[in-house]
Each structure stands twice: as C-alpha cells, then as structure tokens.
N, C-alpha and C positions, 0 to 999 in steps of 0.2 A: 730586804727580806722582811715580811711580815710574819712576827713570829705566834700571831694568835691562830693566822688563817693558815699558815704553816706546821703548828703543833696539832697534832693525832692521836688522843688517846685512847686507847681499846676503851670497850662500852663490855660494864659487867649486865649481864645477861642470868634475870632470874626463872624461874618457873612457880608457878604457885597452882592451887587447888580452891578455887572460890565462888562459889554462885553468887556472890553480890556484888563482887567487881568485875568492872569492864574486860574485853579479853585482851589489850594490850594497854597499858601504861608506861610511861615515858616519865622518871623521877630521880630524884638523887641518891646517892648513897650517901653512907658515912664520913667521905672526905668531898663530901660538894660536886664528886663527879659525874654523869648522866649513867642511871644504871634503865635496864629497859624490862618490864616486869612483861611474862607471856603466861596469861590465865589458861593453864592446860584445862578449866571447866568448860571454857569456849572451841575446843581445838577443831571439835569440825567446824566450828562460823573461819577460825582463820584459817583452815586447810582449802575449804572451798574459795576464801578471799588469797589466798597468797600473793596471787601475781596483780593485784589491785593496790595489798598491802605494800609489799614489794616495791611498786609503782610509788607509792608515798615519795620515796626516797628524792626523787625528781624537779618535785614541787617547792618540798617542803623546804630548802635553802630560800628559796624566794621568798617565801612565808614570814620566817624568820629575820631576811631582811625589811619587809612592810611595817612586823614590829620595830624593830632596831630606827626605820628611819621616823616615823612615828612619834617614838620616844625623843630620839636626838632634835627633832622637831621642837618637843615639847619643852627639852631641856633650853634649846639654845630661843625659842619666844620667852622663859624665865628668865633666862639669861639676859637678855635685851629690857625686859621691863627693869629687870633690878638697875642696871644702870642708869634709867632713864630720872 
C-alpha cells in the first residue's frame, strides 16, 4: 500500500475580493497543506470557464508527474556525479 498516493486530505477552499490577483490560485495554508484561493473579482471569467477549469483536473496529475520525474532525474545525475 502506498501511503502517500493513498492518503487524501480535504483541500481548504478560500474566497477572496481582489482586482490584482489572478482568479484562481493554488497555495499553502498554515500547516503546509494545498489550500485553493477563488478570486470572486473574476467570478464571471471562471463562471463562463468552469467546465475548462474543471477539466484541469485531468491533466493536471500528469503535469505534476513531468515535474516530480524531472527533479528525480536531476537528483539521482547529482547523485551519480558525487560518487564519481
């Protein structure tokens, strides 16, 4: 059992009022967790995007692995020179 790909934590879900931030951001809270920020300044850009927004969801594991292998890449070429 993998317990990283296995564990599921709820995502805290804020609202904010801002014309000079983006209309959705994606960041941390207080304990390092993914909180998800929704600029209700934008809410008709994301009302008319939803089901594109939405759509994200699909992708975006993939994404997340390109960085992840990337990195592991970059770690384990360090890794190999330090030994050498």
């Amino acid at each position: 059992m993998n317990m990283i790909k296995d564990k599921k934590k709820p995502v805290e879900f804020r609202k904010v009022m801002d014309e000079e931030l983006p209309p959705i951001i994606i960041t941390m809270n207080e304990n390092d967790e993914p909180k998800m920020v929704l600029n209700m300044y934008h809410r008709i850009w994301i009302s008319l995007h939803r089901k594109t927004i939405a759509g994200i969801i699909n992708v975006f594991p993939e994404k997340i692995d390109e960085i992840l292998d990337d990195f592991l890449g970059e770690q384990r070429a360090n890794e190999k020179m330090d030994w050498d």
